[in-house]
Each structure stands twice: as structure tokens, then as C-alpha cells.
PyMOL Python script that loads the backbone (N, CA, C, O; Angstrom):
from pymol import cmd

cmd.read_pdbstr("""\
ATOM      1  N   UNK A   1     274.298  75.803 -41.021  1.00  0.00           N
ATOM      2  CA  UNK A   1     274.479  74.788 -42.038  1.00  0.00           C
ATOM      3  C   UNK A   1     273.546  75.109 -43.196  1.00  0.00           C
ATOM      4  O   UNK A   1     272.351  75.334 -43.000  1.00  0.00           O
ATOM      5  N   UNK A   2     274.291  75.132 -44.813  1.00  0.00           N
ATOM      6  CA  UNK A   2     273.197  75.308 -45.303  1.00  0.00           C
ATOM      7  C   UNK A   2     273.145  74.296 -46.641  1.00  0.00           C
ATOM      8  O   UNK A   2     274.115  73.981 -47.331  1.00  0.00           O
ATOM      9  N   UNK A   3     271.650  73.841 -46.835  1.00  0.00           N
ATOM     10  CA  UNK A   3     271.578  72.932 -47.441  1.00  0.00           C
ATOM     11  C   UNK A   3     271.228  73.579 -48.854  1.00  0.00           C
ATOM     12  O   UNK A   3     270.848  74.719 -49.121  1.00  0.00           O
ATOM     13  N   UNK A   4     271.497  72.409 -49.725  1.00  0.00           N
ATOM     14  CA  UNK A   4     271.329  73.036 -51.273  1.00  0.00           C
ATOM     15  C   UNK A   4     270.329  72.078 -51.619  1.00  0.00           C
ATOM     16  O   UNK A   4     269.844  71.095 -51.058  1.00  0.00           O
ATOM     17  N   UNK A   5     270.154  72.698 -52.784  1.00  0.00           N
ATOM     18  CA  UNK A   5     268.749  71.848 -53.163  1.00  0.00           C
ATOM     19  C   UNK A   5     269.694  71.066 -54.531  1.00  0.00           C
ATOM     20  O   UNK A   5     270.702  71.298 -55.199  1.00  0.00           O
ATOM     21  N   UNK A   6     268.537  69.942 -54.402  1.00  0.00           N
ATOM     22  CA  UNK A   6     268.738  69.010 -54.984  1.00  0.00           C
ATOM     23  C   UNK A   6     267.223  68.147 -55.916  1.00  0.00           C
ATOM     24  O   UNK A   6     266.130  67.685 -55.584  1.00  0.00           O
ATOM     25  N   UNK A   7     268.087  68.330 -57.312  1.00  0.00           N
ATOM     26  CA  UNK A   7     266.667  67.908 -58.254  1.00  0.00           C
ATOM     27  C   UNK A   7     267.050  66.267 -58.626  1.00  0.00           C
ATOM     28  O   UNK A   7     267.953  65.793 -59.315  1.00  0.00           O
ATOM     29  N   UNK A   8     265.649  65.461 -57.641  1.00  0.00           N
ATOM     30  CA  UNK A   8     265.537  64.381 -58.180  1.00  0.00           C
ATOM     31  C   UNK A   8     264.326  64.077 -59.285  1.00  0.00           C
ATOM     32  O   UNK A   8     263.154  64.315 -59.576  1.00  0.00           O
ATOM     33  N   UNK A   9     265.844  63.180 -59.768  1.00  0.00           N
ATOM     34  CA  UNK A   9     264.857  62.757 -61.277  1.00  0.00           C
ATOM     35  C   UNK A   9     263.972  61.441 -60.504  1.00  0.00           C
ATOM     36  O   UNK A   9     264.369  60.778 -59.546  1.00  0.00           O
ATOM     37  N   UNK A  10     262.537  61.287 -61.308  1.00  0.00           N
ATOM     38  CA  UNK A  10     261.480  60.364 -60.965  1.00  0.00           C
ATOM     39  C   UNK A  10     262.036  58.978 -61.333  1.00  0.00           C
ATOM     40  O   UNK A  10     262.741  58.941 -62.341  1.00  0.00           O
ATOM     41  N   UNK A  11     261.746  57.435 -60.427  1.00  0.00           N
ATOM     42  CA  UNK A  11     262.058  56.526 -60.859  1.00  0.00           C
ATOM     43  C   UNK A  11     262.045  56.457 -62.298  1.00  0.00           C
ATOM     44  O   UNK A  11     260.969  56.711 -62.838  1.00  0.00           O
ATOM     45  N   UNK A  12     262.987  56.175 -62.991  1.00  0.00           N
ATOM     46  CA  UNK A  12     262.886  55.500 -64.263  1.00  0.00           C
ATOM     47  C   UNK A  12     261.863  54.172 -64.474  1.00  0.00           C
ATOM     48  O   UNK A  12     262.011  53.225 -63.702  1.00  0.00           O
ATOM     49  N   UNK A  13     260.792  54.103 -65.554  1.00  0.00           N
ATOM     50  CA  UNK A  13     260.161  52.677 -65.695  1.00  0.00           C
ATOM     51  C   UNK A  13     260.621  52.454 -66.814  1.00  0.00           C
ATOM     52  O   UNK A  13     261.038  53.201 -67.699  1.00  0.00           O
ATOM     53  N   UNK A  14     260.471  50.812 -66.681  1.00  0.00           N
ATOM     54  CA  UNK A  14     260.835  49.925 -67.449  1.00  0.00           C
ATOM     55  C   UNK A  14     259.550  50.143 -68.412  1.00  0.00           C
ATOM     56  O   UNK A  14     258.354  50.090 -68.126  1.00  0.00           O
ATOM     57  N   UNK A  15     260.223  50.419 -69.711  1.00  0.00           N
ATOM     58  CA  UNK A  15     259.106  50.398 -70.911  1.00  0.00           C
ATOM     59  C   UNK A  15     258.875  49.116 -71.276  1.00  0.00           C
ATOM     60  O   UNK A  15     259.624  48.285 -70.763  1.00  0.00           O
ATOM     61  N   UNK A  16     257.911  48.669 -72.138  1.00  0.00           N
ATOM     62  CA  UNK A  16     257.726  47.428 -72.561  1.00  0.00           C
ATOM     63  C   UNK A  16     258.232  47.469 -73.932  1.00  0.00           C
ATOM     64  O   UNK A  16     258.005  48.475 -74.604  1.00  0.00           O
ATOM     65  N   UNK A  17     258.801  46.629 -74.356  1.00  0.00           N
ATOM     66  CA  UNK A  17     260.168  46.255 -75.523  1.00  0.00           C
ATOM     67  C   UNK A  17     258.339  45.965 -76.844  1.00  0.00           C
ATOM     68  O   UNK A  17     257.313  45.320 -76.626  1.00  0.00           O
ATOM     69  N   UNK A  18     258.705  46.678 -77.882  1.00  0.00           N
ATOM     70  CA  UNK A  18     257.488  46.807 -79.023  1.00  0.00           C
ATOM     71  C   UNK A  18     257.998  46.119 -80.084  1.00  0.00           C
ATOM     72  O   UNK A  18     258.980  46.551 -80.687  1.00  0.00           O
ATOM     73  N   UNK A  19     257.386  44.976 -80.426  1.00  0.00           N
ATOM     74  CA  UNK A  19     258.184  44.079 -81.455  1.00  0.00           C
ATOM     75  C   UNK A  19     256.818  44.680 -82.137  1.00  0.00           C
ATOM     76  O   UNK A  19     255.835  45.270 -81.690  1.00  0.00           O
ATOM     77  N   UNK A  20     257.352  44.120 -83.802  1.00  0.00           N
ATOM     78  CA  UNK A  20     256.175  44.376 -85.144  1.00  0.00           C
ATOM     79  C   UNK A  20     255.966  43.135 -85.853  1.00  0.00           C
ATOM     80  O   UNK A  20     256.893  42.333 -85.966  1.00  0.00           O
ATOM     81  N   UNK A  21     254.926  42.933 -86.296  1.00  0.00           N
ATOM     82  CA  UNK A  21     254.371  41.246 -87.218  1.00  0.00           C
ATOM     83  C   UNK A  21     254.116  42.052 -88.359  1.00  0.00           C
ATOM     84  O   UNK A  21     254.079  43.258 -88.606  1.00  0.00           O
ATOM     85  N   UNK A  22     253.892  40.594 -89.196  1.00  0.00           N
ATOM     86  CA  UNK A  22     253.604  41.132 -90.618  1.00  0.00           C
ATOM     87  C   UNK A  22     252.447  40.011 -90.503  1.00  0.00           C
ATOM     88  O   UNK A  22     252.486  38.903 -89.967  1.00  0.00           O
ATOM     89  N   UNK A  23     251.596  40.550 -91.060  1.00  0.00           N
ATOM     90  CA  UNK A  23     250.062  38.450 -90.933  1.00  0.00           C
ATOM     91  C   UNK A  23     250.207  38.491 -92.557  1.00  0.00           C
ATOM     92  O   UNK A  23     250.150  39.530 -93.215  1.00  0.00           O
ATOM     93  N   UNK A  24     250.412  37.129 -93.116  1.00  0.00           N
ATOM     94  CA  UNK A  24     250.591  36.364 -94.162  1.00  0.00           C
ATOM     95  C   UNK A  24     249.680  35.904 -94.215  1.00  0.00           C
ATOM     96  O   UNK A  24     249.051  35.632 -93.193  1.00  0.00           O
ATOM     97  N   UNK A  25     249.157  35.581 -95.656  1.00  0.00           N
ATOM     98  CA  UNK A  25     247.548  35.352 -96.082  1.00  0.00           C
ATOM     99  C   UNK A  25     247.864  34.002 -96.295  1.00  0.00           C
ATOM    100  O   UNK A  25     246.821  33.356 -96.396  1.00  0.00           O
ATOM    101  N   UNK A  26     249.212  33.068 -96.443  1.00  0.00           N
ATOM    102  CA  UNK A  26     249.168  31.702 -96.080  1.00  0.00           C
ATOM    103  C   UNK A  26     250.321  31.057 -95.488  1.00  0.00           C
ATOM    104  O   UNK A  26     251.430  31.322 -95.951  1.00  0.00           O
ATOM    105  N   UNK A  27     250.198  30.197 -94.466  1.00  0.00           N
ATOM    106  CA  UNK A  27     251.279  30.030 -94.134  1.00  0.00           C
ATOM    107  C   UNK A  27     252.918  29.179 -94.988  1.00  0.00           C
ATOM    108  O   UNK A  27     252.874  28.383 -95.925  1.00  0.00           O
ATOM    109  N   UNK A  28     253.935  29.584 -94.424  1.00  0.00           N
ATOM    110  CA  UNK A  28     254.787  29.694 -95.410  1.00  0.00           C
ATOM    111  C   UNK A  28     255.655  28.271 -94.807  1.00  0.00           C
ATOM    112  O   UNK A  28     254.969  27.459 -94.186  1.00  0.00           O
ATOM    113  N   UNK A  29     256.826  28.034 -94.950  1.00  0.00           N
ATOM    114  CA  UNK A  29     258.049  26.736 -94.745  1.00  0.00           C
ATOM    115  C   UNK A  29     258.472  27.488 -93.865  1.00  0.00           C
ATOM    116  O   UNK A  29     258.274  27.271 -92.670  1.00  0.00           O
ATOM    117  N   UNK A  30     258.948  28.222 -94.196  1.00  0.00           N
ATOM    118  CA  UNK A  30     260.824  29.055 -93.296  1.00  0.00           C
ATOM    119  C   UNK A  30     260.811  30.285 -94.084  1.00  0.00           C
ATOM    120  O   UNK A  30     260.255  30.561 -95.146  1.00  0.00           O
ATOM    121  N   UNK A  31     261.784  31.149 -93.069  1.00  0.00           N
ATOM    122  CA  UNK A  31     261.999  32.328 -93.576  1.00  0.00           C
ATOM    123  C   UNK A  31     263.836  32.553 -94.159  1.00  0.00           C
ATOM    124  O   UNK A  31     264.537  32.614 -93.149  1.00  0.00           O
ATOM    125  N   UNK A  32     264.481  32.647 -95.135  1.00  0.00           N
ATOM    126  CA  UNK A  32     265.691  32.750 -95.394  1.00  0.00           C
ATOM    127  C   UNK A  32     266.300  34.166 -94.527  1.00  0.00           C
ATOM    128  O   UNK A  32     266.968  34.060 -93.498  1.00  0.00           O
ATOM    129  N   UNK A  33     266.017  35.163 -95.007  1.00  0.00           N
ATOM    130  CA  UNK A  33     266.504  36.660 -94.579  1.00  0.00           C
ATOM    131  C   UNK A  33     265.346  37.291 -94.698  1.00  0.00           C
ATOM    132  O   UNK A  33     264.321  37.069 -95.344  1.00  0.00           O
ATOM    133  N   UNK A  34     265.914  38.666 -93.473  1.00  0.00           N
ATOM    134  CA  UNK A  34     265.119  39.868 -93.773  1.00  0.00           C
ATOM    135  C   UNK A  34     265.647  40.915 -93.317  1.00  0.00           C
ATOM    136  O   UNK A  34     266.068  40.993 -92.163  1.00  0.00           O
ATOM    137  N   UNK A  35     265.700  41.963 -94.260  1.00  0.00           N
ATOM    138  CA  UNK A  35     266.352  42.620 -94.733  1.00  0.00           C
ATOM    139  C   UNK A  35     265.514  44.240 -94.887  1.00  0.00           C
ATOM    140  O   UNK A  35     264.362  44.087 -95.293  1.00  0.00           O
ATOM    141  N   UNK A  36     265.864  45.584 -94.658  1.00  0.00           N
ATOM    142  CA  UNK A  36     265.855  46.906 -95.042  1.00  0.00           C
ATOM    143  C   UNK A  36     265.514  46.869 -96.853  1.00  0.00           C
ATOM    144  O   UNK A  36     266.409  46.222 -97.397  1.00  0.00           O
ATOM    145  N   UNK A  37     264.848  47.202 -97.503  1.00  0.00           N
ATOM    146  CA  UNK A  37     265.119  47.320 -98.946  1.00  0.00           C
ATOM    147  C   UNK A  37     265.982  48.036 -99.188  1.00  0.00           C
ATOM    148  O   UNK A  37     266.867  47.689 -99.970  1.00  0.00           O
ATOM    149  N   UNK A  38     265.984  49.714 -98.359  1.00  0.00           N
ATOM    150  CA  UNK A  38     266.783  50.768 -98.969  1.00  0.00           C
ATOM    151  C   UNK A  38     268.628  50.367 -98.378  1.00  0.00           C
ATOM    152  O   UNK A  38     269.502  51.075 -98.877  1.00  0.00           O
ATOM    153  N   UNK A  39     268.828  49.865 -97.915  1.00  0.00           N
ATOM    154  CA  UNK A  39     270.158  49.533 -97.732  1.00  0.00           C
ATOM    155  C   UNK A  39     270.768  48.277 -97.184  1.00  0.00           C
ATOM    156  O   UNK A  39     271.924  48.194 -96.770  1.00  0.00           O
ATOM    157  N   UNK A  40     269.653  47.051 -97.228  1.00  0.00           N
ATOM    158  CA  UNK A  40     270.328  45.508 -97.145  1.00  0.00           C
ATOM    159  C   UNK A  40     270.524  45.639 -95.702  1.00  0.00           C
ATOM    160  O   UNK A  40     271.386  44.797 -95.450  1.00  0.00           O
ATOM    161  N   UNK A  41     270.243  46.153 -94.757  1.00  0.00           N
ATOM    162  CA  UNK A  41     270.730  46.127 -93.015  1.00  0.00           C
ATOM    163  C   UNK A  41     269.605  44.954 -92.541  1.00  0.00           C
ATOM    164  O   UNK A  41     268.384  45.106 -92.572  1.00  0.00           O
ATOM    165  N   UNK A  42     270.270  43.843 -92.131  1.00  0.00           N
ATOM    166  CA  UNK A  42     269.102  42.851 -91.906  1.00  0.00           C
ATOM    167  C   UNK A  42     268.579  43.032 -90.632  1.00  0.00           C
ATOM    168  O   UNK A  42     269.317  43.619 -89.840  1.00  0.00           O
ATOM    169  N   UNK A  43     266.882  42.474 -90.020  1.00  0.00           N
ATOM    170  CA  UNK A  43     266.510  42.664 -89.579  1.00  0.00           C
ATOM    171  C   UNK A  43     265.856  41.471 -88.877  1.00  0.00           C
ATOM    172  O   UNK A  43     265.106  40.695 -89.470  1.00  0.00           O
ATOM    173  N   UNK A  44     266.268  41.337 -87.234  1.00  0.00           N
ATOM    174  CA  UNK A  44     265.802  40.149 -86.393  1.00  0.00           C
ATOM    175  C   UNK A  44     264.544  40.050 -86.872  1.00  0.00           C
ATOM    176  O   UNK A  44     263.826  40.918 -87.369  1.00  0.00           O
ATOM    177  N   UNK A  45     264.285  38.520 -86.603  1.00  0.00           N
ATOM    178  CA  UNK A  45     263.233  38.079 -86.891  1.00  0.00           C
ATOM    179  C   UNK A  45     262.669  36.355 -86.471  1.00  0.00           C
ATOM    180  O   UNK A  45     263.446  35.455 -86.789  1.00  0.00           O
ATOM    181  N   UNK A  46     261.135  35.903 -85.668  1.00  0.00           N
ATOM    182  CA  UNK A  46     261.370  35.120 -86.101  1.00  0.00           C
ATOM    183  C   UNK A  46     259.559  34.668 -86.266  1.00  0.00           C
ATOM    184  O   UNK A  46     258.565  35.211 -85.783  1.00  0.00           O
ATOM    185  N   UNK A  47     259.696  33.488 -87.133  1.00  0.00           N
ATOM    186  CA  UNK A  47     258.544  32.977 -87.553  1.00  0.00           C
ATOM    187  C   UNK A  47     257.270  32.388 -86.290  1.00  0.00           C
ATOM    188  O   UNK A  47     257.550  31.832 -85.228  1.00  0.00           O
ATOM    189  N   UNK A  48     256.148  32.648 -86.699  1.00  0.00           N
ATOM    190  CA  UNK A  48     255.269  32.961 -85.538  1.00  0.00           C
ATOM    191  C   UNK A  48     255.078  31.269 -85.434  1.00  0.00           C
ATOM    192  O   UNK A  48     255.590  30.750 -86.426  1.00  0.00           O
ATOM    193  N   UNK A  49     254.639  30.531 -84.749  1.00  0.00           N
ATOM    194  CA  UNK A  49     254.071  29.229 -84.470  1.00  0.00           C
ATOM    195  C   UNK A  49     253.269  28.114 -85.414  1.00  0.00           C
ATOM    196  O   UNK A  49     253.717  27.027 -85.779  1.00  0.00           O
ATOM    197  N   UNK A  50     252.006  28.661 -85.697  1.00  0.00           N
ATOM    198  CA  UNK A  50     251.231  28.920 -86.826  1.00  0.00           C
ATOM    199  C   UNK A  50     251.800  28.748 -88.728  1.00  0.00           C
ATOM    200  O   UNK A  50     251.329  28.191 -89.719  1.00  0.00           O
ATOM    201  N   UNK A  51     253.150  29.658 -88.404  1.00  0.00           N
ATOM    202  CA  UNK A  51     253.607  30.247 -89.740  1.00  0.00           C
ATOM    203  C   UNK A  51     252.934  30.931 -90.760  1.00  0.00           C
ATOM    204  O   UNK A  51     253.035  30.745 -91.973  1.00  0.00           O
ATOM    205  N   UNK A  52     252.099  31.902 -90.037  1.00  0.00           N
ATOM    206  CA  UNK A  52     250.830  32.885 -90.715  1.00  0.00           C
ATOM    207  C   UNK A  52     251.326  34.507 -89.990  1.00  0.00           C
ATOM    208  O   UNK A  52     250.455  35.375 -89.939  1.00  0.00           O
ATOM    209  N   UNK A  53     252.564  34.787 -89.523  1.00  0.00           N
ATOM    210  CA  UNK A  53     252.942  35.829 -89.158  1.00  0.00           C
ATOM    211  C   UNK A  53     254.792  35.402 -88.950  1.00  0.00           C
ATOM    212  O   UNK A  53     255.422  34.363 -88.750  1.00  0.00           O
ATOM    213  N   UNK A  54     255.157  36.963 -89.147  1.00  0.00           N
ATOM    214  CA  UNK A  54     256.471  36.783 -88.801  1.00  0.00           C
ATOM    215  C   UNK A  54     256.879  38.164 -87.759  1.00  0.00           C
ATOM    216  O   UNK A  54     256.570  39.353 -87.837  1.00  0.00           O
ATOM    217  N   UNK A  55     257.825  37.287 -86.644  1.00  0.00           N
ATOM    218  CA  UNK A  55     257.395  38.452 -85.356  1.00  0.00           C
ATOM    219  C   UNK A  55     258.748  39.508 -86.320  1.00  0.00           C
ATOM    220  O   UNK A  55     259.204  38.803 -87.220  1.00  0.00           O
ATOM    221  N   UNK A  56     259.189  40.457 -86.308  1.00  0.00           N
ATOM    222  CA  UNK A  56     260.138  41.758 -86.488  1.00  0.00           C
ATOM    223  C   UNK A  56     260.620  41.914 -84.747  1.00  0.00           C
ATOM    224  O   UNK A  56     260.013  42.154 -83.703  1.00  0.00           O
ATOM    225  N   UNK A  57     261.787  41.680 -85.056  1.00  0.00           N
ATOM    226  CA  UNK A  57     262.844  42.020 -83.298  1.00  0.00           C
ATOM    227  C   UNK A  57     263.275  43.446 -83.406  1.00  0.00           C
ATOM    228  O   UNK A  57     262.890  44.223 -82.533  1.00  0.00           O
ATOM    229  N   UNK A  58     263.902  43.802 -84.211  1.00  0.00           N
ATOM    230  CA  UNK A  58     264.454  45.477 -84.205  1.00  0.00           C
ATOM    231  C   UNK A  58     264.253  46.102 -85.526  1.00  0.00           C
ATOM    232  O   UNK A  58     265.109  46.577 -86.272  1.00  0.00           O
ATOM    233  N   UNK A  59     263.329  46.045 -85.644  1.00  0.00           N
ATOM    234  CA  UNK A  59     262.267  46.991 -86.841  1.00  0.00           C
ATOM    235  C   UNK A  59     262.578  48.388 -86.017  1.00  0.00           C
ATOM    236  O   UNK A  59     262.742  48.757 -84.854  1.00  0.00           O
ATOM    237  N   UNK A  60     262.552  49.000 -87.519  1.00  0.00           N
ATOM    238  CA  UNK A  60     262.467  50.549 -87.139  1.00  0.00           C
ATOM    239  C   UNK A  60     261.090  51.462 -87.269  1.00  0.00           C
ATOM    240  O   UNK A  60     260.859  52.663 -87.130  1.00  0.00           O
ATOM    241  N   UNK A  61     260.322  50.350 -87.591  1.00  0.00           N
ATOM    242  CA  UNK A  61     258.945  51.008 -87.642  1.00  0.00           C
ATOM    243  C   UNK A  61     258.771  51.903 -88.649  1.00  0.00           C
ATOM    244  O   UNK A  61     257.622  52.334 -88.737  1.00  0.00           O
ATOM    245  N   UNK A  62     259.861  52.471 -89.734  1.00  0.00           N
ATOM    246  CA  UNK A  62     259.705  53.619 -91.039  1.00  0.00           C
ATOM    247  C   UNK A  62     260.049  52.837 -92.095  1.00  0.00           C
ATOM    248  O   UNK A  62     259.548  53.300 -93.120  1.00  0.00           O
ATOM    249  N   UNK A  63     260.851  51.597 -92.346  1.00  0.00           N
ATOM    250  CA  UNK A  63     260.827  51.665 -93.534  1.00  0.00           C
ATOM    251  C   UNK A  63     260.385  49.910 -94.100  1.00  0.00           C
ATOM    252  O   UNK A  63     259.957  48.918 -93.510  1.00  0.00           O
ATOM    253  N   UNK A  64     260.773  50.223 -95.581  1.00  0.00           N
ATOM    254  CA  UNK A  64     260.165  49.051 -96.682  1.00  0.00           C
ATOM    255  C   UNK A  64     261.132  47.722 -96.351  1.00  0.00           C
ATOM    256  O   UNK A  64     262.307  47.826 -96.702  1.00  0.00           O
ATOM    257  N   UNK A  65     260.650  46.291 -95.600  1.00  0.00           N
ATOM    258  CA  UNK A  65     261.781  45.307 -95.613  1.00  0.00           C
ATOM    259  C   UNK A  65     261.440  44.396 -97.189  1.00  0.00           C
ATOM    260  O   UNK A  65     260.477  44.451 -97.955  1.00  0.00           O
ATOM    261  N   UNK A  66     262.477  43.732 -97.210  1.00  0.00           N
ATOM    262  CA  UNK A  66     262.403  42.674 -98.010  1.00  0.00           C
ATOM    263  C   UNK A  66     262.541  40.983 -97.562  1.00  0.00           C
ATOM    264  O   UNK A  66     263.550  40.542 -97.012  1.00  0.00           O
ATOM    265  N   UNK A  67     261.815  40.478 -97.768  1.00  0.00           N
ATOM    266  CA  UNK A  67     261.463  39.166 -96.966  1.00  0.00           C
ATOM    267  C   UNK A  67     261.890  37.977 -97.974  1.00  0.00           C
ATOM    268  O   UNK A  67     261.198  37.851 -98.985  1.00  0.00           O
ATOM    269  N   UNK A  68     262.971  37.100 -97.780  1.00  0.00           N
ATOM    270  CA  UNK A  68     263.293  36.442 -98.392  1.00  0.00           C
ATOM    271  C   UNK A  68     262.234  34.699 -97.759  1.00  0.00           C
ATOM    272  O   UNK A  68     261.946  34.240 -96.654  1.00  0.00           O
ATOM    273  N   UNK A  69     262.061  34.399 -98.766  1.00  0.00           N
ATOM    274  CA  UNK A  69     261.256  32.816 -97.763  1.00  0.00           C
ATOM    275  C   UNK A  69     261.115  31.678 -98.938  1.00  0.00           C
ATOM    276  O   UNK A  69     261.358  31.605-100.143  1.00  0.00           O
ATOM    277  N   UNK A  70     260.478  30.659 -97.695  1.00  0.00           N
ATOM    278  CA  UNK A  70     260.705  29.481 -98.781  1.00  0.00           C
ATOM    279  C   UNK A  70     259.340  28.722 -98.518  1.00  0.00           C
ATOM    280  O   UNK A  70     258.970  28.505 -97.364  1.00  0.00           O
ATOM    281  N   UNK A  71     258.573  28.310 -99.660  1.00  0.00           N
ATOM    282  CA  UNK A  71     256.996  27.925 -99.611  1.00  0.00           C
ATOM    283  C   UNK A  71     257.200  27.117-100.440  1.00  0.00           C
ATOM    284  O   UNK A  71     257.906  27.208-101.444  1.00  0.00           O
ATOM    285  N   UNK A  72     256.394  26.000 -99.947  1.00  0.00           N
ATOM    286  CA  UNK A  72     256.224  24.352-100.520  1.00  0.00           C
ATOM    287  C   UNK A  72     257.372  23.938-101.227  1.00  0.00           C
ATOM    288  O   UNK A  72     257.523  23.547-102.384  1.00  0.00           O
ATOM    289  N   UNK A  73     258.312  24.142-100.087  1.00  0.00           N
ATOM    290  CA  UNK A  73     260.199  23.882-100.874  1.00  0.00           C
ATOM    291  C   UNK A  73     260.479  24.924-102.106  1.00  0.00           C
ATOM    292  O   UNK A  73     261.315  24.522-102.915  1.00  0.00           O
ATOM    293  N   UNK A  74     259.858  26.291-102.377  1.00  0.00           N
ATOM    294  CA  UNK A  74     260.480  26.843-103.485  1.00  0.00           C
ATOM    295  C   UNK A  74     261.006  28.145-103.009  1.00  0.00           C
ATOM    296  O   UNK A  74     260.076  28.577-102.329  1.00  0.00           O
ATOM    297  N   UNK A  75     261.851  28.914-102.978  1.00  0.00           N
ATOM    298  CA  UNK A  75     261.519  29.944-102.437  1.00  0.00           C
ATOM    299  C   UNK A  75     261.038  31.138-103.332  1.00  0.00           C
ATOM    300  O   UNK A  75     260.697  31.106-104.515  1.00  0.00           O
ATOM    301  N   UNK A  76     261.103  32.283-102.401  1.00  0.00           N
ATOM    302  CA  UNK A  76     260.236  33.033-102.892  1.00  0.00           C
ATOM    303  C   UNK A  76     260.424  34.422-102.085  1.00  0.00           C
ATOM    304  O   UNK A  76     260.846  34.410-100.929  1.00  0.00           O
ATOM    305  N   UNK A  77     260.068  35.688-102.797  1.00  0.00           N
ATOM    306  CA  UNK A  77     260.404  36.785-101.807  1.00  0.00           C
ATOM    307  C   UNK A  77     259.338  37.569-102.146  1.00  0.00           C
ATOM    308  O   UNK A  77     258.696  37.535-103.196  1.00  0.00           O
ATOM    309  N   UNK A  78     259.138  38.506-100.890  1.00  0.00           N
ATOM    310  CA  UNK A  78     258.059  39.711-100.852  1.00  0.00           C
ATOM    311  C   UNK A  78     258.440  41.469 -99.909  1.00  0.00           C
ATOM    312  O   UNK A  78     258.960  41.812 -98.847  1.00  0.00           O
ATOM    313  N   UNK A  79     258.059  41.867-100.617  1.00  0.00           N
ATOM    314  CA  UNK A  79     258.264  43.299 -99.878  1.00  0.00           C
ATOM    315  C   UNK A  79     257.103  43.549 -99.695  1.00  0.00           C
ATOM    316  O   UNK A  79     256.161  43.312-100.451  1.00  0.00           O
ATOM    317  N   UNK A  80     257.092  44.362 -98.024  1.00  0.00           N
ATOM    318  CA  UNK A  80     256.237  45.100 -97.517  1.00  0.00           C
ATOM    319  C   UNK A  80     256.769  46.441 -96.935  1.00  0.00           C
ATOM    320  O   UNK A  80     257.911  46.480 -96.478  1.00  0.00           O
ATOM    321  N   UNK A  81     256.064  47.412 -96.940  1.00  0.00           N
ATOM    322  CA  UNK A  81     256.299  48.707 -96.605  1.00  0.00           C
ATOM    323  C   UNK A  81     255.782  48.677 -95.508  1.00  0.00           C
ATOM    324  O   UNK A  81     255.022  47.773 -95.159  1.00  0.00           O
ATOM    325  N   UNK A  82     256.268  50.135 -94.439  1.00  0.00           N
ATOM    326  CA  UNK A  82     255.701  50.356 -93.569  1.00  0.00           C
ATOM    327  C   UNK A  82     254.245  50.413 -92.697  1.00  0.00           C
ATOM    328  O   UNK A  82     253.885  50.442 -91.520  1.00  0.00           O
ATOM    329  N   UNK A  83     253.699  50.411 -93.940  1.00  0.00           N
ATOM    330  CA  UNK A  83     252.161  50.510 -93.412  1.00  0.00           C
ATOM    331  C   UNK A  83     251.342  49.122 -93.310  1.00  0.00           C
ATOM    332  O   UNK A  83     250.190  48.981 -92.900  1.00  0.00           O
ATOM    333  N   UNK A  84     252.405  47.940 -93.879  1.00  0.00           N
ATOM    334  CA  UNK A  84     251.810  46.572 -93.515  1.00  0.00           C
ATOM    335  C   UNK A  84     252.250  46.128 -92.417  1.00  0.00           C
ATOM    336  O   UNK A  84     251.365  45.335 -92.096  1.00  0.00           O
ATOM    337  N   UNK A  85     253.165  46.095 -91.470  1.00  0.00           N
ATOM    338  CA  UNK A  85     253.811  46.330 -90.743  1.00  0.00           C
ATOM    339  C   UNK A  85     253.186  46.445 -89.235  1.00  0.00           C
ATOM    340  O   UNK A  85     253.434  47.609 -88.920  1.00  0.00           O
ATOM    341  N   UNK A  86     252.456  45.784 -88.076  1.00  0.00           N
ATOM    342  CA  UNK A  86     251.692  45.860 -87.598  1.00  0.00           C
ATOM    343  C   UNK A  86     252.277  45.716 -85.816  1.00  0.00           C
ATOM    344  O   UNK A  86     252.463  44.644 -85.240  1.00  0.00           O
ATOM    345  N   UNK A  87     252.456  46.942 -85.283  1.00  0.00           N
ATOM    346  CA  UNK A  87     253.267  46.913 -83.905  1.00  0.00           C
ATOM    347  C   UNK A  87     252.218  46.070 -82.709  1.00  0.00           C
ATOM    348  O   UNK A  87     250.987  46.092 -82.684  1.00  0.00           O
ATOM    349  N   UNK A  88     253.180  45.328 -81.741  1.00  0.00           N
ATOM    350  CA  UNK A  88     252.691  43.995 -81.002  1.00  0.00           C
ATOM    351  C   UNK A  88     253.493  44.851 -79.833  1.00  0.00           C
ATOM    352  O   UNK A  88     254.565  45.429 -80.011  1.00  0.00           O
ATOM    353  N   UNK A  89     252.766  44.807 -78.642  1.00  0.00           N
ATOM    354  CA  UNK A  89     253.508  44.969 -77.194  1.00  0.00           C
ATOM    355  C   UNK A  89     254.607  44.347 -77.116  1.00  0.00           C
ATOM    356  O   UNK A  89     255.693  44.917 -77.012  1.00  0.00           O
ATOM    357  N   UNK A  90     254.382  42.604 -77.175  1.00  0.00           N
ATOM    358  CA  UNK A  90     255.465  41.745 -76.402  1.00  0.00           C
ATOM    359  C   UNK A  90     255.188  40.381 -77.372  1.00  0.00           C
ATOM    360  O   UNK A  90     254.075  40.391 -77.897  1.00  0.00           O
ATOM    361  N   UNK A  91     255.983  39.285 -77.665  1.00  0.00           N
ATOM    362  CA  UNK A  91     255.235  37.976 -77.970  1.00  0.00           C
ATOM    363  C   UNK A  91     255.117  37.259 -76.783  1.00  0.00           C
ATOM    364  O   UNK A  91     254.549  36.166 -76.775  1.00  0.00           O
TER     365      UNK A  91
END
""", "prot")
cmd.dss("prot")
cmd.show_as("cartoon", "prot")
cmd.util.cbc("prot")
cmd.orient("prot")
């Protein structure tokens, strides 16, 4: 009888899912949209507790969003680039 070999692959682990914040120097009302700058592809999101951060769900970690929001009933928008952009394990 002859046996063949056989390549096992190592358990697969479960990675831990890497959401990204942005920390806001004051807290804001609500957030309208958020959005990719370079091509409008919006981007999960939701407002931290506090309202002095906003968590990012499927950020790509490279590029510039545009943050649509609304402060003391007016709104208002801001862009941040990648490097404000601050990766979180888990919320």
C-alpha cells in the first residue's frame, strides 16, 4: 500500500477586523456622509459616543475622505487625508 503525502495547510486564524477614527478637536451634531474625495465611493461610518471621533467601517487606509457634518444645526464639511486617519483594533 502506498501512501502519498499530503500538505496540510495550518489552522486558519481569525484576524481581528481594523476599523480607523478620525479625533475631532470639538464635538460635532451628526454626521451627513462620508465619502472617498478622489471618486465619491462612500464610506461606513459611525459617530463615536462622546461625538469627538468618528469610527471609519471600511476605510482603505490610502486615501483623502470627505466628511460631510452638521455643528450647532449648520452644516459643514472637512477633508482629511490619510495621515489623520488613525487605525483602532476593534470598537
Amino acid at each position: 500500500m502506498e501512501l502519498s503525502a499530503q500538505t496540510l495547510e495550518p489552522p486558519k486564524q481569525s484576524l481581528p477586523t481594523f476599523y480607523y477614527q478620525i479625533f475631532l478637536t470639538e464635538p460635532i451634531d451628526s454626521v451627513g456622509q462620508i465619502y472617498y474625495q478622489q471618486d465619491s465611493t462612500a464610506v461606513r461610518f459611525q459617530l463615536s459616543p462622546d461625538k469627538m471621533a468618528i469610527y471609519l467601517l471600511d476605510y482603505d487606509g490610502e486615501r483623502t475622505i470627505h466628511i460631510d457634518y452638521f455643528k450647532a444645526g449648520m452644516p459643514a464639511d472637512m477633508n482629511k487625508p490619510h495621515c489623520h486617519v488613525h487605525a483602532l483594533e476593534h470598537l
